[in-house]
C-alpha positions in Angstrom: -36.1 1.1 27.1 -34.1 2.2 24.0 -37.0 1.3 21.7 -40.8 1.8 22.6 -41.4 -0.8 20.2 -39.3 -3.4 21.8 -41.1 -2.3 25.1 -44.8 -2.5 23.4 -44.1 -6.6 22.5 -43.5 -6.8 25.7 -46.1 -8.4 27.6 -47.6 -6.5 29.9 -47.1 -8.6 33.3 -43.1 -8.4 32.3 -41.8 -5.4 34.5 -38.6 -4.4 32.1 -37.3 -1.2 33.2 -34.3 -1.0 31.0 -33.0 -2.1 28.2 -29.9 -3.7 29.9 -32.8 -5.6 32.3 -34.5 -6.9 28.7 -31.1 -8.4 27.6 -30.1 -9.6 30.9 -33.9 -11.3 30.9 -33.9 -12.3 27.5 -30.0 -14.0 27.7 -31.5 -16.3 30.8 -34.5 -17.5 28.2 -31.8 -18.2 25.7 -30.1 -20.1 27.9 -32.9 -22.3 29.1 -34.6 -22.7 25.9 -31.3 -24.1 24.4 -31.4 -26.7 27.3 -34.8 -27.7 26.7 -33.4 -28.3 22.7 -30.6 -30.1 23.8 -32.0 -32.4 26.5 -34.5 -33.2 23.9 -32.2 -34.1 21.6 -30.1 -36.2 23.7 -32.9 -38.4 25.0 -33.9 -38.9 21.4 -33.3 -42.5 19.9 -33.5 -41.1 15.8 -33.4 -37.6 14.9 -34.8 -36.2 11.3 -32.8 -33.0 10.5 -35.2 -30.4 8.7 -32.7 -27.4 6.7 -34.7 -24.7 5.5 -33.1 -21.5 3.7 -34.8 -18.8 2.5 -33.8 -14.7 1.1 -36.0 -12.3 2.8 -37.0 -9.2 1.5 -33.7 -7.3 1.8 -32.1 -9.6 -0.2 -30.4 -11.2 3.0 -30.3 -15.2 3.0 -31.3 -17.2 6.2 -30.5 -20.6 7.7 -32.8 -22.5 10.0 -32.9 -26.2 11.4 -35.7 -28.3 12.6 -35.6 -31.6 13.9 -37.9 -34.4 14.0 -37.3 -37.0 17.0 -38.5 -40.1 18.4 -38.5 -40.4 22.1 -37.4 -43.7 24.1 -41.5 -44.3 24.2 -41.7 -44.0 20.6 -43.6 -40.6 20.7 -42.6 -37.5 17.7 -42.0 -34.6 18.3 -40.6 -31.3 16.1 -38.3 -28.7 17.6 -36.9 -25.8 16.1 -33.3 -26.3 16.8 -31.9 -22.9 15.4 -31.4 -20.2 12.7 -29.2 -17.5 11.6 -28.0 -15.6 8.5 -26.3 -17.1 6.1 -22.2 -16.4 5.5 -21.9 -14.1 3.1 -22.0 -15.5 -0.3 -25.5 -17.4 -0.4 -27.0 -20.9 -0.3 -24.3 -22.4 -1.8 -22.8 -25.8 -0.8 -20.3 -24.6 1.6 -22.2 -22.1 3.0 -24.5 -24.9 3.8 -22.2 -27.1 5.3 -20.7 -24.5 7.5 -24.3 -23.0 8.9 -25.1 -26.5 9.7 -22.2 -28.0 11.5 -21.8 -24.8 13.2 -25.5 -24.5 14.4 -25.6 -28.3 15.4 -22.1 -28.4 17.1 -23.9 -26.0 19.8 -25.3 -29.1 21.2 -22.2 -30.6 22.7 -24.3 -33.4 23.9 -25.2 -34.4 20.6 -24.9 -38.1 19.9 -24.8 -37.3 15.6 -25.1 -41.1 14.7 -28.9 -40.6 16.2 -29.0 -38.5 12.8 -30.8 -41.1 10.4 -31.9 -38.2 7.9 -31.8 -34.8 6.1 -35.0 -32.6 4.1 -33.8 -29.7 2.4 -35.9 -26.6 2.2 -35.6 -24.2 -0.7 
């Protein structure tokens, strides 16, 4: 592993020998995680968008979207759908726009008239 710290996160059952093995490993749990979102998603009947942005302490600004949905049995559940940095420029309007519609449109599954609502986070 390039970075014993990387390696000491790690839990200890998970035999990573390499660094190319970790990324390999951790593209397949990207992959399926983002399944599980979007399945979820799909077989929801109303979805409640939740858009947080925050500045950490570097002075760099963040993006993330959460999502409230009702199931076909009328059960709620909150998934964190994504995050990433923000386009250079900060939390303006555009910005916003963009982060959002590029973050969602991962979900090619996506039925957007589910979509009854928006929070924003500050």
């Amino acid at each position: 592993m390039k970075s014993k710290y990387l390696l000491e996160i790690l839990h200890p059952r998970i035999n990573c020998p390499s660094y190319a093995s970790f990324k390999i490993l951790l593209k397949e749990i990207l992959t399926k995680l983002h399944d599980v979102i979007e399945t979820k998603l799909k077989n929801a009947i109303s979805i409640c968008l939740i858009v947080a942005i925050w500045t950490n302490k570097m002075n760099r600004d963040f993006i993330a979207i959460g999502a409230v949905i009702l199931n076909n049995c009328f059960e709620k559940d909150f998934i964190v759908v994504d995050m990433m940095k923000m386009p250079s420029g900060g939390h303006n309007t555009e910005n916003i726009k963009k982060s959002v519609e590029l973050m969602m449109n991962k979900f090619t599954n996506l039925d957007k008239s589910k979509i009854i609502g928006n929070i924003f986070l500050f």
